[in-house]
C-alpha positions in Angstrom: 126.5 41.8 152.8 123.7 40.2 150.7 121.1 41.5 153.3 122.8 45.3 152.8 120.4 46.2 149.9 117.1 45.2 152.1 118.5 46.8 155.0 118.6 49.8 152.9 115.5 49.2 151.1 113.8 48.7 154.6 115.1 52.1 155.6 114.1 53.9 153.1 110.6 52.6 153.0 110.6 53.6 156.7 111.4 56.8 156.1 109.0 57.9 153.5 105.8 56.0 155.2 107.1 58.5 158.2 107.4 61.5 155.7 104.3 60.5 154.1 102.5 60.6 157.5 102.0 64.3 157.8 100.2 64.1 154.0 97.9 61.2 154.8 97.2 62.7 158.0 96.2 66.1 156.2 94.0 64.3 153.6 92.0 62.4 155.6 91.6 65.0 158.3 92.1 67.8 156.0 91.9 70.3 159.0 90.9 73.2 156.0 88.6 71.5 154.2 90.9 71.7 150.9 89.7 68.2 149.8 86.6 67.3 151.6 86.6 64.2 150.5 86.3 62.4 154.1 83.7 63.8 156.8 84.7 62.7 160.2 82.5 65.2 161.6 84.7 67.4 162.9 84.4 70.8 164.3 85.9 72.9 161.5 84.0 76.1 161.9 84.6 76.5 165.0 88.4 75.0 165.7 89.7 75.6 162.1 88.8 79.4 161.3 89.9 80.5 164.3 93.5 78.8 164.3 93.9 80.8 160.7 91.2 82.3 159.6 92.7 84.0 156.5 93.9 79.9 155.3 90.4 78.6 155.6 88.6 81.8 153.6 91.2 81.2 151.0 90.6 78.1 150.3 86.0 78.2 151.0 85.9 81.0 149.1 86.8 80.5 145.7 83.8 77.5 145.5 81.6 80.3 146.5 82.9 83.3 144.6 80.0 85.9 145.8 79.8 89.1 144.4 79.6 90.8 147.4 81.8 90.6 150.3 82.7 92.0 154.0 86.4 92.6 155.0 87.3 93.7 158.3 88.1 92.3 161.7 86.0 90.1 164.2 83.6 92.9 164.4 82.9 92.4 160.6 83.0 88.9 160.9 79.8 89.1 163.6 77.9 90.1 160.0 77.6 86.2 159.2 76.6 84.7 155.5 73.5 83.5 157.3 72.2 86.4 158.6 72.6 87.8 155.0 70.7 84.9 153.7 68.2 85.3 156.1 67.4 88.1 153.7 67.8 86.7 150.4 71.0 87.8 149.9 72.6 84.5 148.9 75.7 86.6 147.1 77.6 88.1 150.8 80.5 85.7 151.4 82.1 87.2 154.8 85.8 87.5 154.5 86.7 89.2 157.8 89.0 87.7 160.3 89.6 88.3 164.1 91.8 90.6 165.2 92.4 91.4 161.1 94.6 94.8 160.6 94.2 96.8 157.4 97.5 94.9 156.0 95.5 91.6 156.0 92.6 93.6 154.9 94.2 95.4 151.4 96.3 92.0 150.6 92.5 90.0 150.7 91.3 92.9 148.6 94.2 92.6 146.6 93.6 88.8 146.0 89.6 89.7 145.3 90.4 92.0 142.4 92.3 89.8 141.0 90.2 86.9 140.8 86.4 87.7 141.0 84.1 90.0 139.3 82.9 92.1 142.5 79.9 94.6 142.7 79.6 95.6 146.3 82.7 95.8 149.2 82.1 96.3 152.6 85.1 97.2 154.3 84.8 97.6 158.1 87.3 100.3 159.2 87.8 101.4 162.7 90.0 104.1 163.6 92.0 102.7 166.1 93.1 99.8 163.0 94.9 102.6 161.6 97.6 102.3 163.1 100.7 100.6 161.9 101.9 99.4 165.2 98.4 97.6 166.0 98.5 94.1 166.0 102.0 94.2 165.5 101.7 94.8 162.1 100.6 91.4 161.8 99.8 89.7 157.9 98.6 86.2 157.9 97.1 86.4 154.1 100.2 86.1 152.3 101.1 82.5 154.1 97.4 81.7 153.6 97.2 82.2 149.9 100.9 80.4 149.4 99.4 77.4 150.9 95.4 77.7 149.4 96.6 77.7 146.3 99.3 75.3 146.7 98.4 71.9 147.7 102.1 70.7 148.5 103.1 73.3 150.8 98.7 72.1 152.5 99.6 68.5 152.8 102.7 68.3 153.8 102.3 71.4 156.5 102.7 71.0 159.9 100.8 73.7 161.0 97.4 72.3 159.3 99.0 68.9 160.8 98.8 70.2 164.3 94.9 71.8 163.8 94.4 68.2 162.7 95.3 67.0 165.6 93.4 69.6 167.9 90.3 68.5 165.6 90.8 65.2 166.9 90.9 65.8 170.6 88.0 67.8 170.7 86.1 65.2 168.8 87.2 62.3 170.3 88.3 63.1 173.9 87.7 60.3 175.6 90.0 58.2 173.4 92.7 60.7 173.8 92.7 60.8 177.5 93.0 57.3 177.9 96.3 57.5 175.2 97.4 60.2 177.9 97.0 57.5 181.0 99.3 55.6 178.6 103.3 55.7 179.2 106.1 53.8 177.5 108.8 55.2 179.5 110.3 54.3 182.6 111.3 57.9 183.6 108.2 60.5 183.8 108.4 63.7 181.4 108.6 67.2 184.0 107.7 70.4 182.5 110.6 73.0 183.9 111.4 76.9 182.5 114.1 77.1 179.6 117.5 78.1 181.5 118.8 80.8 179.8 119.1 84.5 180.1 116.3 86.9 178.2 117.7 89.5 175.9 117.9 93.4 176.8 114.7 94.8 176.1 114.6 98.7 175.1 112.5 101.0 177.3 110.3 101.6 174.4 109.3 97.9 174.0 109.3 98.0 177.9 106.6 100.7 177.6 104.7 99.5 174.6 101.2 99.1 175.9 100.2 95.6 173.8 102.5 93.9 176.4 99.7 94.3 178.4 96.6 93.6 175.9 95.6 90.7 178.0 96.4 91.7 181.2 94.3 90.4 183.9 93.5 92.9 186.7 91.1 93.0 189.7 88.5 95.7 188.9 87.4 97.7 192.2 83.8 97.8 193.3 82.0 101.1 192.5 81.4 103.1 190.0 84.7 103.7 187.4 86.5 106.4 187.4 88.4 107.1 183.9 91.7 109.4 183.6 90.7 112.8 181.9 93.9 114.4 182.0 93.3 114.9 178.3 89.4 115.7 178.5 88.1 118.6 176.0 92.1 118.4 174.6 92.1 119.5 170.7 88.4 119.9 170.2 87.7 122.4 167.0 84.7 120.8 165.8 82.7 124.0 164.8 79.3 123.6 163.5 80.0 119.3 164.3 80.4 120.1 168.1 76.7 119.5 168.7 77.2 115.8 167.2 80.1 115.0 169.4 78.7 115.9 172.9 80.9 115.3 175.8 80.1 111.8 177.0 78.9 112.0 180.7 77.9 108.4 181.8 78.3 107.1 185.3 77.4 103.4 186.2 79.1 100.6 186.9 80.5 97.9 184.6 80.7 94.7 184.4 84.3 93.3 185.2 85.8 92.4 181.2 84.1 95.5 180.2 85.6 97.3 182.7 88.7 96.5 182.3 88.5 96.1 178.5 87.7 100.2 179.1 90.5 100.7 181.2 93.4 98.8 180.1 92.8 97.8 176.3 91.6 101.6 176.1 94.7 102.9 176.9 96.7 100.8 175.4 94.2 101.8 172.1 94.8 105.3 172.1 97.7 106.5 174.5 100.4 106.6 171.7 98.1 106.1 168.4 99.3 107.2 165.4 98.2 107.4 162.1 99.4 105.9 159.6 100.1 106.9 155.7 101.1 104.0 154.7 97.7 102.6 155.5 95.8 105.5 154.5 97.5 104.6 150.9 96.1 101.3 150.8 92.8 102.4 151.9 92.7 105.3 149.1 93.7 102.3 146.8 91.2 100.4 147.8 88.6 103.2 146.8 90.3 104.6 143.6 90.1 100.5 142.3 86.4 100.8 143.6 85.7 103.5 141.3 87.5 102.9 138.7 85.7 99.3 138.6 82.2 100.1 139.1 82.5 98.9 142.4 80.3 100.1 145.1 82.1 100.9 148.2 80.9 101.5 152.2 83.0 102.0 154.6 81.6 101.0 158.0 82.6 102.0 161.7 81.2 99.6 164.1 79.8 99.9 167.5 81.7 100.0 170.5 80.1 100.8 174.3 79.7 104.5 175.1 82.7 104.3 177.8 85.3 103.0 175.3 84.3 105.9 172.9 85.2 107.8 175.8 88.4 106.9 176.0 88.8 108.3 172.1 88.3 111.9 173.9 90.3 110.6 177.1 93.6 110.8 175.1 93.1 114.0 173.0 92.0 112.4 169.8 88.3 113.5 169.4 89.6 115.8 166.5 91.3 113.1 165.0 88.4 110.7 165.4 85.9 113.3 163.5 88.1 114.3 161.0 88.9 110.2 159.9 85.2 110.4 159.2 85.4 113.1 157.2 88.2 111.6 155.0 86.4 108.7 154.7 83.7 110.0 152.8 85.7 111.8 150.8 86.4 107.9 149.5 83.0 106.3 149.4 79.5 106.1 151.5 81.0 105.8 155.8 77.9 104.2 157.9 78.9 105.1 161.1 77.5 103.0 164.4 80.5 104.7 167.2 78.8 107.0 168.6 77.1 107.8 171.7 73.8 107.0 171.5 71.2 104.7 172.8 72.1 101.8 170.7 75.9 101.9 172.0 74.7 102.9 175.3 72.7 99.5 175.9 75.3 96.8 177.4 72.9 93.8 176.4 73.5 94.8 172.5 77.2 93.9 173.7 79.6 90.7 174.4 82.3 92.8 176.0 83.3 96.4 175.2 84.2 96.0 171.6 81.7 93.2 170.3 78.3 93.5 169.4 75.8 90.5 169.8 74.1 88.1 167.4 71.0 89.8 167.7 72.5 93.6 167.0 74.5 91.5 164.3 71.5 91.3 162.1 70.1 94.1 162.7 73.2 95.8 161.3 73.2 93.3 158.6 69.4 94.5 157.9 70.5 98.4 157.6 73.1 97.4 155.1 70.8 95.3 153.2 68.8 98.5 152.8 71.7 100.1 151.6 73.1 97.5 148.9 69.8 96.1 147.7 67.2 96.8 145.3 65.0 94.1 145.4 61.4 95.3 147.4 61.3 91.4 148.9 65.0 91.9 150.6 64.1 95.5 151.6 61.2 94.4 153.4 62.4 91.6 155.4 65.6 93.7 156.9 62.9 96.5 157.7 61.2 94.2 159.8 64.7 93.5 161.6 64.3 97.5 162.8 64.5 98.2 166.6 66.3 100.6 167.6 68.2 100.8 165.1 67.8 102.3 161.9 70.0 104.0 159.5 68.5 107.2 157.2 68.4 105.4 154.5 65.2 107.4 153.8 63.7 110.3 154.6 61.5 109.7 156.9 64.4 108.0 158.8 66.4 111.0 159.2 66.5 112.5 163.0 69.1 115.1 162.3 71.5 116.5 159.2 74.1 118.8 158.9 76.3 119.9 155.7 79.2 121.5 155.8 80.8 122.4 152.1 80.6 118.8 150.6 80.1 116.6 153.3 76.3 115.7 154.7 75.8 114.3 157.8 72.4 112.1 158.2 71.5 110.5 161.3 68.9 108.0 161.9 67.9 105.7 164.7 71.7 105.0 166.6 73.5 105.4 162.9 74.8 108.1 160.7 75.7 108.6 157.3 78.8 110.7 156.0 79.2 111.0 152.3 79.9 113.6 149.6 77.6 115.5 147.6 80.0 115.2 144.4 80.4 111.5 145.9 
């Protein structure tokens, strides 16, 4: 009976050195960098951002605090700090994530106004993320800020645990296969499929198209073919028709693009709808913008000519000019989707949707030209210019039409919508 209290001691201590494991493991790995107090040279950037990206912004940015910042989704993160600093703009902090949907992108905005003086936003915007139902809906800033600002719920989370761990095997494989050659059982682990019946699924989740979002499927040889049942469907552009040509382009692709065209497309546009609730938070976004001194671009980035073709595939050409045409009715819209030689070049492109590292900069260069007043910065994104140019002048103007309050400008594979009054 004398031995009770150690017994009970003993347990206790074991269980708090086992509770206590998750939080050292966090603070010496510290898989977000909340503490950085050891460096064990792990891959971070690369492992890290993209297990959450909106948890590691939220906790870089607020040692940074630059007055200028990029929201969007992986197409705005391509527009990295460095290629800004290339330029001299040392105040860009890049707060995009992949596969971000406008949700994630007015609760960051949100989280900005409330705690930095801002001068310039960049909000990337394309339409297809105007829909509710893309992405699911999905909103990873909310759990991100609960745990960035709450080092508690950081340590002692398993989630940060596990990208600990993952941190670890990749830097350190060698050591971990070896632990794997290692077993302490007598009876060998089997990896078999949970027994038990699915739930009914409705035949409008049956037919919901982002079941198949990474379908894999063997694209024919020769040149494709797209479905048109919906070709020329609800045009009404007027005096605009001659800036949204029909797109005639017939080559063959290479296989992701292919079937990034094809499938993704589809599921993109065949039952897109836009939303008001997310047209609120946009208008939000601009009315806090003015009211604040804020400047404010909205930017449509580049897909391939063949996945703007799908826009027109599914009857929504009208519906693709006329978002345009609300945007600037908000702030400044620098518009890359459209077809021209600059979308039409597959080596500007990493699949259908993503531009390169090169293009990257040179997109990063126009919106220097946009944002900046310093001569030096100015100069060094001009030289960036090939092929690309925005009319940020007017010598770089190729073609201009107004219509009431809204002035088109197009330059070299970019246009400009925005409001006289605006």
């Amino acid at each position: 009976m004398k031995l009770r209290p150690k017994v009970y001691t003993a347990a206790l201590a074991l269980t708090g050195i086992i509770a206590l494991g998750p939080v050292a493991f966090n603070t010496v790995v510290d898989a977000y960098d909340h503490n950085r107090t050891f460096d064990l040279g792990l891959d971070k950037q690369e492992i890290s951002v993209k297990a959450h990206y909106p948890l590691y912004k939220m906790i870089e940015y607020p040692r940074i605090k630059a007055s200028t910042v990029v929201l969007g989704d992986s197409r705005a993160r391509a527009l990295q700090d460095r290629y800004w600093q290339e330029l001299g703009r040392n105040d860009v902090y890049n707060f995009a994530y992949g596969g971000a949907t406008v949700y994630e992108i007015y609760d960051t905005f949100d989280y900005l106004r409330n705690n930095v003086e801002l001068e310039t936003l960049i909000v990337s915007l394309p339409l297809r993320s105007m829909d509710a139902r893309f992405k699911g809906g999905m909103n990873r800033v909310p759990e991100a800020i609960s745990i960035a600002n709450n080092p508690f719920a950081y340590y002692t989370n398993w989630f940060v645990a596990k990208t600990g761990w993952t941190l670890l095997k990749d830097r350190y494989p060698s050591v971990f296969t070896s632990l794997n050659d290692i077993s302490l059982w007598p009876v060998q682990s089997a990896n078999a499929a949970e027994f038990g019946g699915r739930d009914m699924l409705s035949v409008e989740a049956l037919l919901d198209p982002a079941l198949c979002d990474e379908c894999v499927l063997t694209t024919p040889n020769g040149t494709l073919v797209l479905p048109a049942i919906h070709r020329h469907g609800g045009l009404g552009f007027g005096h605009w028709a001659r800036y949204w040509p029909e797109i005639t382009i017939d080559r063959d692709l290479p296989q992701l693009f292919a079937k990034q065209v094809g499938t993704n497309g589809a599921a993109d546009w065949r039952r897109f709808k836009q939303s008001d609730d997310l047209w609120e938070k946009v208008e939000e976004i601009a009315r806090w913008s003015t009211e604040n001194d804020v400047e404010l671009i909205f930017l449509i980035p580049p897909t391939i000519a063949e996945m703007q073709r799908r826009i027109s595939d599914f009857g929504l050409s009208t519906a693709n000019h006329k978002f345009r045409e609300r945007l600037s009715e908000l702030a400044m819209v620098v518009d890359f989707d459209f077809d021209a030689p600059f979308t039409r070049e597959l080596n500007n492109f990493t699949d259908a949707y993503h531009f390169g590292s090169d293009p990257a900069r040179k997109i990063v260069g126009e919106l220097v030209l946009l944002t900046s007043s310093n001569s030096e910065h100015k100069a060094e994104a001009i030289g960036r210019r090939k092929g690309l140019a925005c009319p940020v002048s007017s010598n770089d103007v190729k073609n201009s039409h107004s219509e009431g309050t809204l002035t088109l400008l197009e330059g070299s594979s970019c246009r400009i919508w925005r409001r006289k009054n605006g």
